[in-house]
C-alpha positions in Angstrom: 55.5 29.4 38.5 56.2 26.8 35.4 52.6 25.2 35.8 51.1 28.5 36.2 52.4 29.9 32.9 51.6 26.3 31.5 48.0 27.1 32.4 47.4 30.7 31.4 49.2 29.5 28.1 46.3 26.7 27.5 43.6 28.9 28.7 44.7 31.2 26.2 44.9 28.9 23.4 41.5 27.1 24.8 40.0 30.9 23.8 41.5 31.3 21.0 40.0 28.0 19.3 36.7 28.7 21.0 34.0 29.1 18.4 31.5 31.5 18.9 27.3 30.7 17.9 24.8 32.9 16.8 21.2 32.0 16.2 19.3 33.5 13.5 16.3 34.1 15.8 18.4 36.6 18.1 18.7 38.6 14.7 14.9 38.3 14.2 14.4 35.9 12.3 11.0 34.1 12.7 10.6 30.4 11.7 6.7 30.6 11.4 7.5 30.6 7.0 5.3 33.8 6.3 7.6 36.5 7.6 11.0 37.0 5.7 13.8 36.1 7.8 16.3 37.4 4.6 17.4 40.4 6.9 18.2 38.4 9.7 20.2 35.5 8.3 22.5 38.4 6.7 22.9 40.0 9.9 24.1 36.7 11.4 26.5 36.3 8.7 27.7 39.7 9.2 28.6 39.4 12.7 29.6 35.6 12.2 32.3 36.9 9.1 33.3 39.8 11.7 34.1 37.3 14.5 37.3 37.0 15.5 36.9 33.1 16.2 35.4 30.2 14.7 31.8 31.1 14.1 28.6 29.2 14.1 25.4 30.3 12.9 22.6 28.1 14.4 19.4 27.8 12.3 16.9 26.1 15.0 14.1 24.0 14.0 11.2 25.9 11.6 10.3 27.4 8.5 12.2 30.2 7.5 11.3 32.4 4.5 14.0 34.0 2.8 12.0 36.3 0.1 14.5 37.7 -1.7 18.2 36.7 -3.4 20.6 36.9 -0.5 24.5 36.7 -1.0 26.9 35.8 1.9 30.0 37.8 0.8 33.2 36.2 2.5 36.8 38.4 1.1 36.6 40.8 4.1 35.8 38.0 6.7 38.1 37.9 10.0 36.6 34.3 11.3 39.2 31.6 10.0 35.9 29.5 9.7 32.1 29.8 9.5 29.7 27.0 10.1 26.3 27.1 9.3 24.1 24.0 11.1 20.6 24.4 9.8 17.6 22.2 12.0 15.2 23.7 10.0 14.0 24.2 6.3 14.2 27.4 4.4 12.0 28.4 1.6 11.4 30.7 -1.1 8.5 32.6 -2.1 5.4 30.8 -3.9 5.9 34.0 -6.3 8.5 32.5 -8.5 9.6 36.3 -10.1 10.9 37.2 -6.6 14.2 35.5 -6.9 13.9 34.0 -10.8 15.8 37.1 -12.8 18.7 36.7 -10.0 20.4 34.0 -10.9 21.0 32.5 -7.3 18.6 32.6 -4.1 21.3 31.5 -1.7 25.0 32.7 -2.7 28.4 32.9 -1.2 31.2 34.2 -2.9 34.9 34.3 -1.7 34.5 32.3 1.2 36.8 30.5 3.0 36.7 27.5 5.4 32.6 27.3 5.0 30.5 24.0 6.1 26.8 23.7 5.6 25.5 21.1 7.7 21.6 19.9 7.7 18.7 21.5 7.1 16.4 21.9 3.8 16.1 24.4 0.7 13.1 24.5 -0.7 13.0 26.6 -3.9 9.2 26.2 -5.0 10.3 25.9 -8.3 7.3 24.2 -9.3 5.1 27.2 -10.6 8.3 28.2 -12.9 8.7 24.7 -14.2 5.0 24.5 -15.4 5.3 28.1 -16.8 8.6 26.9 -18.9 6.4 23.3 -20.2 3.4 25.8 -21.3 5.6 27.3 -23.9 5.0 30.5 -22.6 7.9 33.1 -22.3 9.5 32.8 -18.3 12.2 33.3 -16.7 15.3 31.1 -16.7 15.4 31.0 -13.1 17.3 30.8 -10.3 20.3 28.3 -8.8 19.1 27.4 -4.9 22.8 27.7 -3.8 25.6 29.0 -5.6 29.1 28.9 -4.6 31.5 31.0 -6.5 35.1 31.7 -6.0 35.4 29.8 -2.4 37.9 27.4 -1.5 37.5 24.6 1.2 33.7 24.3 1.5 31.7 21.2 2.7 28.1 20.8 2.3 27.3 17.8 4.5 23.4 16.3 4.6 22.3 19.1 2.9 18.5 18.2 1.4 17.2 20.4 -1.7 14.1 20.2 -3.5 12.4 21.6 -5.7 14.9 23.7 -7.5 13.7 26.3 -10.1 17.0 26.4 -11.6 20.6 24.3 -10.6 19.9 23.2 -6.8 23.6 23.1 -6.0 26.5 25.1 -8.6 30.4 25.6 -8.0 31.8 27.9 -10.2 35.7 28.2 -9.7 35.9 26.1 -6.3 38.9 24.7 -4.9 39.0 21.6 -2.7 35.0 21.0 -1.9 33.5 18.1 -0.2 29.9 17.3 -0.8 28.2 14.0 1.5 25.3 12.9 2.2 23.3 15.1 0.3 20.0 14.6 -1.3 18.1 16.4 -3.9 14.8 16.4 -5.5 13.0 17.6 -8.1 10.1 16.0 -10.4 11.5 14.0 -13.2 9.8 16.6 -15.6 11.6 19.5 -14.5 13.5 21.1 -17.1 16.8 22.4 -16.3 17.0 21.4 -12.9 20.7 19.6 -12.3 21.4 18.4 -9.2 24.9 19.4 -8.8 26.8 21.6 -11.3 30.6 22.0 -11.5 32.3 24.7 -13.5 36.6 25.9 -13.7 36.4 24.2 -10.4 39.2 21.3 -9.0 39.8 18.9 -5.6 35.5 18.7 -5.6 34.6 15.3 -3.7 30.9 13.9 -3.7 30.2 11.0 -1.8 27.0 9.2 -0.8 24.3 11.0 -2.1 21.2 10.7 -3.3 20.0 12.8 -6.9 16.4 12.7 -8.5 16.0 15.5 -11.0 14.6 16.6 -14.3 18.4 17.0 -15.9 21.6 15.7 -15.1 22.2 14.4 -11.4 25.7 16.0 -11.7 26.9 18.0 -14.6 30.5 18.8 -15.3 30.9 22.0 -17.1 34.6 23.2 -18.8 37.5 23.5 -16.7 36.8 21.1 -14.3 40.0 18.9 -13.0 40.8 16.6 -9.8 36.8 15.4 -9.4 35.9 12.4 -7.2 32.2 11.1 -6.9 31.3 8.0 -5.4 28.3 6.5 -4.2 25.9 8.1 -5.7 22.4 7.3 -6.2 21.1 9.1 -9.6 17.3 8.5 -10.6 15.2 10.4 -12.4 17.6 12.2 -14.5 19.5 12.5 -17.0 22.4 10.5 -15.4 26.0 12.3 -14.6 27.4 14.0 -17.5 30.8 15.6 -18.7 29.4 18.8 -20.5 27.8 20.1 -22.5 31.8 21.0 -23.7 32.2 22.9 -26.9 30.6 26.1 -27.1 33.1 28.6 -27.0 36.0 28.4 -29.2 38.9 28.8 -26.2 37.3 26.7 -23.8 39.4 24.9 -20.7 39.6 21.0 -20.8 37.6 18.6 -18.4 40.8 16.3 -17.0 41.1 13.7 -14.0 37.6 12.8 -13.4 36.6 9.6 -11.3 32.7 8.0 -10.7 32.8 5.4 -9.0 30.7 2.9 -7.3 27.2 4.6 -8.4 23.5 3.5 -9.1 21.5 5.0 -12.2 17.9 3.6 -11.9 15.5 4.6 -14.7 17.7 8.0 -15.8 18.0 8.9 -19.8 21.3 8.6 -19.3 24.1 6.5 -17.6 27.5 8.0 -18.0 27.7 10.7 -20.6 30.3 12.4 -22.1 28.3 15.7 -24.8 30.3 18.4 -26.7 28.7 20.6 -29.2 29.6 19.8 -33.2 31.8 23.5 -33.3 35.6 24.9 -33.3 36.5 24.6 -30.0 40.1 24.3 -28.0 38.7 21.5 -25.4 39.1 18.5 -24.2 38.3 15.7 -22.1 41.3 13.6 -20.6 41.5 11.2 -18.1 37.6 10.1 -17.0 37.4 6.6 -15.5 33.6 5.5 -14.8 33.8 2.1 -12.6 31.6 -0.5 -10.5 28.6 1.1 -11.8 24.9 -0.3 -11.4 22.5 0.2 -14.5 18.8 -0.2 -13.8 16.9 0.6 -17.2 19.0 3.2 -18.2 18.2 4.4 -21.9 22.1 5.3 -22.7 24.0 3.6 -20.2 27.0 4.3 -21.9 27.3 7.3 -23.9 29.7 9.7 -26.1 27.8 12.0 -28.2 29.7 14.4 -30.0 26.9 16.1 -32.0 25.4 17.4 -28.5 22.0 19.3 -29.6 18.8 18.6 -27.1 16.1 20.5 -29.1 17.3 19.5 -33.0 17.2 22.9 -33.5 19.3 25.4 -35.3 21.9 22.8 -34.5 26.0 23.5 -35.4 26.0 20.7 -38.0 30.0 21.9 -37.8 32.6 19.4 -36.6 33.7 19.1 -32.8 36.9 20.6 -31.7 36.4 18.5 -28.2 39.3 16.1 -28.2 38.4 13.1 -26.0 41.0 10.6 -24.9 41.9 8.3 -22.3 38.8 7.2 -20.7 38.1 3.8 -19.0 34.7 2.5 -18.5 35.0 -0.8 -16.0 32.4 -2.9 -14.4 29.8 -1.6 -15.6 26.6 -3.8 -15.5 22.9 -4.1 -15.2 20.0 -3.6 -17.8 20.2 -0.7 -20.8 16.2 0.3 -21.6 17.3 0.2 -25.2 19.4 -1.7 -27.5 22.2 0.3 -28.2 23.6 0.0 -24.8 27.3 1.7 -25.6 27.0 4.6 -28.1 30.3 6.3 -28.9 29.6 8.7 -31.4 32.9 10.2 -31.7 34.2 13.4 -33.8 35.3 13.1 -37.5 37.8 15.8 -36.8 38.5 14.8 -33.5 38.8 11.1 -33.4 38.4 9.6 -29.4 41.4 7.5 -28.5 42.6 5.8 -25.3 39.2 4.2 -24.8 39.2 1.3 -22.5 35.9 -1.1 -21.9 36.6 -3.6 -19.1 34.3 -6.0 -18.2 31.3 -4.4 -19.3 27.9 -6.5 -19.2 24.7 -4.9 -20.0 21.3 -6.7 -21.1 18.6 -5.2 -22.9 15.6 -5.2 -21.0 12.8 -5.5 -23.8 12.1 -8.2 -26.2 14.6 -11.2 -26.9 16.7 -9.0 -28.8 20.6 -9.1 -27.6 22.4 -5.3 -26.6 24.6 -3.7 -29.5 27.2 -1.4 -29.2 27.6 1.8 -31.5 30.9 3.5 -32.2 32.0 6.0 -34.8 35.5 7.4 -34.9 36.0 5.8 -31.6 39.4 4.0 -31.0 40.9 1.7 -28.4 40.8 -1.8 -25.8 38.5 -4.0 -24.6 39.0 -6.8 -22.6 37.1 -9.1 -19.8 33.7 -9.6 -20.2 32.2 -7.8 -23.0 28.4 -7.9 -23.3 27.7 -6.0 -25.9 30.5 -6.4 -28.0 33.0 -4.0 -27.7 32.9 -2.0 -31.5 35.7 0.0 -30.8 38.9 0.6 -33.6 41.2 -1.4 -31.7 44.2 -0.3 -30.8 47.5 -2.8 -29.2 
């Protein structure tokens, strides 16, 4: 009678941790990429979120066109886990209005225990981003995914190209994990971040790959707890802390780590930008280490008086106050001679900076790398190519 009971108890619990699959196609969805699969991919959702198990919903191999904004709503779901393995690629329309004005093509919001694993977004931002060089008046356009409000989410080999906006934005994330994802976009793509992080904290991103028209990762305000390592970032504008500043009662950037990353021809290395305006943030605890420059044109960079078109520009004096950031072994080639530029706040002085062992050469000419510093104050020590110009502190 014991072993009986013992058995009807594991079969029970065997069904309870059962996960349940549903494939897009049994919802109608057609991976031929002309017909628009949107309905279909929501349905799934809808029965996956309803599920009283552990859901999957399977995306087999194909093209699936989803022609309109869709958002997977998660604060009503009964399944203690949904996850979504995609085998094939989805797209949006070649009409970039269809999903420019709504400020994400793929969102979930208030989800829960959420894994993305596979497959490939293709945005076909392309038209938007050669509307946007014209000079003609377009739409901002769109984030590919957009994750807002949701706690323990991974997003594991995820590929996206050709963003019109963002490709990949947390907004006010707890404890994400983001590996072995690659994204693409021309180098002359304006606006097109690889991965941006705001008022989120616990976010890990680990061996990925970023080529982009902006930033590879951007850290927006009230971001804390951030780990990235081993990531590969080239074209782009490197991975940056900000743009900080804006808004007067802004939340702090605090406990961020890169580590072990490549930059390879980006306009940037490791940045830290805050608008020159009142503002109640900060930045506090960064550490950038065992970092690979290959002609970078700002390997390292603090820039204080953020303002990318020279126009109509604050001219104020940042509130932002940096401190207690450590940049260590960092090496490789700077594509111009001011290799460290900390252009620090008058009003706002940057203190706790640390420079270990950083070597960087200048690539052109037989001219050696300089350093540039301006209200910038703390150590140096190891190997120090260029000299360190920092107000040094004991």
């Amino acid at each position: 009678m014991k072993i009986i009971f013992l058995v009807i108890i594991a079969l029970v619990s065997l069904s309870a941790s059962a996960k349940v699959t549903y494939n897009v196609t049994s919802f109608g969805a057609k991976g031929n990429g002309n017909t628009d699969s949107t309905k279909a991919f929501f349905s799934a959702w809808s029965s996956a979120c309803n599920s009283t198990k552990s859901a999957v919903i399977y995306v087999p191999t194909g093209t699936y066109l989803l022609a309109t904004a869709i958002t997977f709503a998660g604060e009503r779901c009964q399944s203690s886990s949904i996850t979504i393995k995609i085998y094939g690629t989805l797209v949006a329309p070649f009409d970039y209005g269809a999903i420019a004005g709504s400020g994400d093509w793929i969102r979930f919001h208030r989800v829960n225990h959420l894994t993305i694993s596979g497959g490939t977004l293709d945005a076909r931002g392309g038209s938007l981003w050669s509307c946007k060089t014209s000079g003609k008046s377009c739409p901002s356009g769109a984030t590919t995914l957009g994750i807002y409000n949701s706690k323990n989410i991974v997003i594991s080999g995820l590929k996206s190209v050709n963003s019109q906006m963002f490709h990949i934005l947390l907004d006010a994330c707890i404890n994400a994990k983001l590996q072995g994802v690659s994204i693409s976009a021309s180098g002359a793509s304006p606006n097109t971040d690889g991965i941006h992080l705001i008022s989120s904290t616990g976010v890990t991103i680990l061996n990925s790959k970023i080529a982009t028209g902006d930033d590879c990762i951007s850290i927006g305000p009230g971001n804390s707890n951030l780990w990235i390592q081993g990531v590969a970032c080239g074209p782009g504008h490197g991975i940056s802390i900000g743009s900080l500043g804006w808004d007067l009662d802004e939340p702090g950037v605090q406990n961020i780590t890169v580590s072990t990353a490549t930059f390879r021809g980006t306009q940037n290395g490791v940045r830290i930008k805050t608008w020159a305006r009142a503002s109640h943030g900060f930045v506090t605890g960064a550490t950038f280490q065992h970092l690979t420059m290959v002609n970078v044109s700002n390997p390292i960079i603090i820039e204080q008086r953020y303002c990318p078109d020279k126009n109509n520009c604050p001219d104020q004096v940042s509130g932002v106050k940096i401190k207690d950031v450590v940049y260590e072994d960092i090496h490789g080639t700077s594509a111009t001679q001011v290799a460290v530029k900390l252009d620090c706040s008058p009003g706002n002085p940057c203190s706790g900076i640390r420079l270990q062992d950083v070597n960087l050469n200048y690539v052109r000419g037989n001219k050696p790398a300089v350093s540039s510093c301006a209200y910038a104050a703390g150590t140096a020590s190891g190997i120090l190519n260029p000299t360190s110009c920092l107000y040094l502190v004991s």
